[in-house]
C-alpha positions as CSV (number, residue, x, y, z in Angstrom):
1,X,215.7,207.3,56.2
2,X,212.5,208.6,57.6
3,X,211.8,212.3,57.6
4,X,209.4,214.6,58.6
5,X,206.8,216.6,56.4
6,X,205.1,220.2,56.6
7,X,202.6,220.8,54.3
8,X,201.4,224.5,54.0
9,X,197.8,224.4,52.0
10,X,195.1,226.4,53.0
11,X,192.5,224.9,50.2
12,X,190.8,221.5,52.5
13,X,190.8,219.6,49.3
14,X,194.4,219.8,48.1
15,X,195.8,219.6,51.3
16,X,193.7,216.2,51.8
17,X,194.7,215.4,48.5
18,X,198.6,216.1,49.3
19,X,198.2,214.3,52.5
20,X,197.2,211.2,51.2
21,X,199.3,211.1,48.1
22,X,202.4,211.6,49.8
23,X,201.2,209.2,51.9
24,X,200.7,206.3,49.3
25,X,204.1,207.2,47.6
26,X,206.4,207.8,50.4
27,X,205.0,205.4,53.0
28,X,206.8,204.5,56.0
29,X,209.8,207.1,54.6
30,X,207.2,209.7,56.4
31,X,208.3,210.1,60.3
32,X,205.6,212.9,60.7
33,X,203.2,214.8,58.6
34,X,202.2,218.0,59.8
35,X,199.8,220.6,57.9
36,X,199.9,224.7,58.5
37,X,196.9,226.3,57.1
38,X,198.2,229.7,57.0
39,X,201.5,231.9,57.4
40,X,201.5,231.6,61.0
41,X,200.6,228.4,61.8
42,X,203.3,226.8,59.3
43,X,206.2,229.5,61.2
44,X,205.3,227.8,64.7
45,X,205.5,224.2,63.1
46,X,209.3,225.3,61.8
47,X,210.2,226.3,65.1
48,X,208.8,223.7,67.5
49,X,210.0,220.7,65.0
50,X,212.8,220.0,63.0
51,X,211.1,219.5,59.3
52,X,212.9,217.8,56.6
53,X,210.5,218.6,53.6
54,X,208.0,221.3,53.0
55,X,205.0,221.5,50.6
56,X,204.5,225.1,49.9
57,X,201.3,226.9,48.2
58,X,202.0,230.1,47.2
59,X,198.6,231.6,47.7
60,X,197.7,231.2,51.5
61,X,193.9,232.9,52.1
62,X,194.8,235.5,49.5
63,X,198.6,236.2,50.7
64,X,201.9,236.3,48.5
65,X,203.6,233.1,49.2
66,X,206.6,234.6,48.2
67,X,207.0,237.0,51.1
68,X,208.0,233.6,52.9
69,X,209.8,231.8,50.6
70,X,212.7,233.2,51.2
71,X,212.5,232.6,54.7
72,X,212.0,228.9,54.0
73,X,214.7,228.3,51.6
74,X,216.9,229.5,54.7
75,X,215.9,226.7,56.8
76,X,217.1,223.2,56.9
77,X,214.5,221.6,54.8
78,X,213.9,221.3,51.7
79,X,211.0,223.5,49.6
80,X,208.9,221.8,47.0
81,X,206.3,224.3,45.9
82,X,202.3,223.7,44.6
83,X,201.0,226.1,43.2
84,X,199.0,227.4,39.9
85,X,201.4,230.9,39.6
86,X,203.3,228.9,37.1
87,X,205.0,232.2,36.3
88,X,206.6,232.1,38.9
89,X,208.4,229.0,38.7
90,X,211.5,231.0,37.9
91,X,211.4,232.7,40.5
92,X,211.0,230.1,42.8
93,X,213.7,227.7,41.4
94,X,215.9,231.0,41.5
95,X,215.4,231.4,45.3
96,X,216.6,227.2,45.8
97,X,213.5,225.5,45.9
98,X,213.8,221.8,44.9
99,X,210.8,221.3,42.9
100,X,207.6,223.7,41.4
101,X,204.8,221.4,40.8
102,X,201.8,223.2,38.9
103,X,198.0,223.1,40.2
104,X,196.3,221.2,39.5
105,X,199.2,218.5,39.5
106,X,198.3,214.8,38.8
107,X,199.9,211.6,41.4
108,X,202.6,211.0,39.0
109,X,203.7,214.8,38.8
110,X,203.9,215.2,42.9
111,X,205.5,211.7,42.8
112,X,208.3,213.1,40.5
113,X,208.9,215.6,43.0
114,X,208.7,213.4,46.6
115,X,211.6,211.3,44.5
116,X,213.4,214.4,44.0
117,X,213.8,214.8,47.1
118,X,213.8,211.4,48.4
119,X,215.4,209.2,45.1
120,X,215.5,205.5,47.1
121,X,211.4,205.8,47.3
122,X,212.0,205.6,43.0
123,X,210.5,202.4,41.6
124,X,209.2,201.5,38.1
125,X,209.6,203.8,35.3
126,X,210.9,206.3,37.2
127,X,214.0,204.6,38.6
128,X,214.8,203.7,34.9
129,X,214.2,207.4,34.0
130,X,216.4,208.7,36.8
131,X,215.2,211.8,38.1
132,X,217.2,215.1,37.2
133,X,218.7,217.6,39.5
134,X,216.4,221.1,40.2
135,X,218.1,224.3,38.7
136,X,221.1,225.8,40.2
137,X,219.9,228.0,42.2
138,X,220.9,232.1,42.0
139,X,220.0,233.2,45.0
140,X,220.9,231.7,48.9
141,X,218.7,232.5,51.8
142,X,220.8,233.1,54.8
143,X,218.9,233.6,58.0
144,X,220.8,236.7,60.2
145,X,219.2,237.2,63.6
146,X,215.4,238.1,62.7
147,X,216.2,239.1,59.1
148,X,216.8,236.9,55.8
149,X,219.6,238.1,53.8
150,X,219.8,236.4,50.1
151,X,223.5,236.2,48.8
152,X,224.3,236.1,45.1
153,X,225.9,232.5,44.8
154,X,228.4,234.0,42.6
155,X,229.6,235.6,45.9
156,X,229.8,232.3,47.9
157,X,233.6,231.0,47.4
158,X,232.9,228.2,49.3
159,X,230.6,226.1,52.1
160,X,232.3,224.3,54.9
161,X,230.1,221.6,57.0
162,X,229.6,222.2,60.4
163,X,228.1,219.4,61.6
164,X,224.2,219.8,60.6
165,X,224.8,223.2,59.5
166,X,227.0,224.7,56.6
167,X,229.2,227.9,57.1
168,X,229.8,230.1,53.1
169,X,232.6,232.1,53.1
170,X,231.8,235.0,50.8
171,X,234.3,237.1,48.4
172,X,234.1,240.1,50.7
173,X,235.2,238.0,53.5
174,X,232.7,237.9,55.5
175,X,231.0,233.9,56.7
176,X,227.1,233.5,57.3
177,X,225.9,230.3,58.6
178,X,223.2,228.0,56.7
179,X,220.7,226.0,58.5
180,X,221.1,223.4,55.5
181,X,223.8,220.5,55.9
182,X,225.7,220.4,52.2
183,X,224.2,217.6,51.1
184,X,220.8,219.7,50.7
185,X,222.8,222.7,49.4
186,X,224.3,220.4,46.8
187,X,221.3,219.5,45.6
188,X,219.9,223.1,44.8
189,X,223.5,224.3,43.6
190,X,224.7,221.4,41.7
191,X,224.7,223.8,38.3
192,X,227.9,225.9,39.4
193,X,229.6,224.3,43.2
194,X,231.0,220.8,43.1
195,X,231.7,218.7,46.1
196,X,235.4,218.7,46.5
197,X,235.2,216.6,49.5
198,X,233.3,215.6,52.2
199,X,232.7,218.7,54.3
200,X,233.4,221.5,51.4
201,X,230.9,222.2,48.5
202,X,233.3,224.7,47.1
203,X,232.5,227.2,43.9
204,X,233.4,225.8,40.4
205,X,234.7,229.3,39.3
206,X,236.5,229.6,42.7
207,X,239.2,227.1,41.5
208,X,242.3,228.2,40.1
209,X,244.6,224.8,40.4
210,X,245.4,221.8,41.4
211,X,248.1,220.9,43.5
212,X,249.7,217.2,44.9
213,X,251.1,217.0,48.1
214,X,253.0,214.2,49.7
215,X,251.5,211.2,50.5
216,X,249.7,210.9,47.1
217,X,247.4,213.9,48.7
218,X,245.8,217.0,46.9
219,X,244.6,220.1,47.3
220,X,242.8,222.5,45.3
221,X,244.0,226.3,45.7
222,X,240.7,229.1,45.5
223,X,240.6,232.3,44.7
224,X,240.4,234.4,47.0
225,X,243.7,232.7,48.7
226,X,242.2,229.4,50.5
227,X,243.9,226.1,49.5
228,X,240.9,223.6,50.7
229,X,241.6,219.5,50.8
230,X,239.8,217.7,48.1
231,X,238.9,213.7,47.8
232,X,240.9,211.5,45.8
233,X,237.6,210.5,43.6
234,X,237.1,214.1,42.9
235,X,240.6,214.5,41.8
236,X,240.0,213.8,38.2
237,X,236.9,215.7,37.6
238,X,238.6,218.6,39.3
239,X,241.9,218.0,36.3
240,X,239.0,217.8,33.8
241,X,237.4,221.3,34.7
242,X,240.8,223.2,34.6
243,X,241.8,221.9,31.7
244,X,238.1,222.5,29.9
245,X,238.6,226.4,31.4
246,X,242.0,226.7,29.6
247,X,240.9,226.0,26.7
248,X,238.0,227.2,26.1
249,X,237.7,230.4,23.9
250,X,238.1,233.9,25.3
């Protein structure tokens, strides 16, 4: 499926470079490619046109990346970053980002990443490889009005789908809304939510049982009181994680 690209570079040479390489290895998959030179440029791109995948420099004309990755993660595309403050790959992949890939990054190395996010433009070695999930993310950007709030995931019980949107119900309960559809969210939170079903991504640690209903039907009952629906193909690996839980050691 095509999707559209913003790529936020302020350096002519890399972003050329980034341009054209995602380019050869992405192809036709690329609807659109947009580039943002700065801060501002790359906010009015995100809010005219509904981006898919961003390429994020840290360092924009001498200006801490960081004060906007937070309000990137909170949108509905996905956040690879380029950038040489390895240190702060952490960070990053802490905040949900899908990828960090480190100046100055060879074809192969950005490739790795573009199949991260994309895994059907794989070929060669690296659909033999297969390509591993990012991090679990810590941290999930909400966007509230103006603001960005982040939310501890171990606070999120559970993400509903609401049609291209997501909607966390937190332990306090209180719900914030998530510009990412749970497919995307999976992605970044793979480490500690499964997907019990088609339109919840639900907390691993939220699950306290398992329970049949008629018509060969289950359901899984949370924590906080919530008894959500869950897939019959999910069914087992949900068995597998209780049982794992009451037996491991205290």
């Amino acid at each position: 499926m095509a999707f559209n690209l913003l790529i936020v570079e302020d350096e002519p040479l890399v972003a050329k470079r980034l341009v054209r390489l995602s380019g050869e290895v992405m192809g036709e998959r690329i609807a659109s490619s947009r580039l943002a030179i700065d801060i501002r440029s790359a906010r009015g791109v995100l809010a005219d046109e509904p981006i898919d995948l961003i390429l994020l420099d840290l360092n924009l004309t001498g200006k801490d990346g960081f004060d906007l990755l937070r309000e990137f993660t909170a949108k509905a595309a996905h956040t690879i970053v380029v950038s040489a403050e390895t240190d702060r790959a952490i960070e990053a992949f802490d905040l949900g980002v899908l990828d960090f890939v480190a100046k100055p990054f060879t074809r192969a190395r950005l490739e790795k990443a573009l199949v991260r996010f994309d895994p059907s433009a794989s070929g060669g070695e690296l659909r033999a490889g297969g390509i591993t999930p990012p991090p679990c993310a810590k941290q999930v950007a909400f966007e509230v009005g103006p603001r960005v709030e982040t939310v501890d995931v171990n606070d999120i019980i559970y993400f509903k789908g609401a049609d291209k949107y997501s909607e966390a119900t937190l332990k306090n309960g209180s719900i914030k809304f998530h510009s990412k559809p749970l497919s995307r969210l999976e992605t970044i939170l793979s480490g500690k939510f499964i997907r019990s079903h088609k339109s919840f991504l639900v907390h691993i640690e939220a699950i306290k049982a398992l329970r049949s209903r008629e018509g060969s039907r289950y359901e899984i009952d949370l924590a906080d009181g919530h008894s959500l629906p869950i897939g019959r193909t999910r069914v087992d690996h949900v068995r597998r994680l209780l049982a794992a839980r009451e037996t491991a050691p205290a």
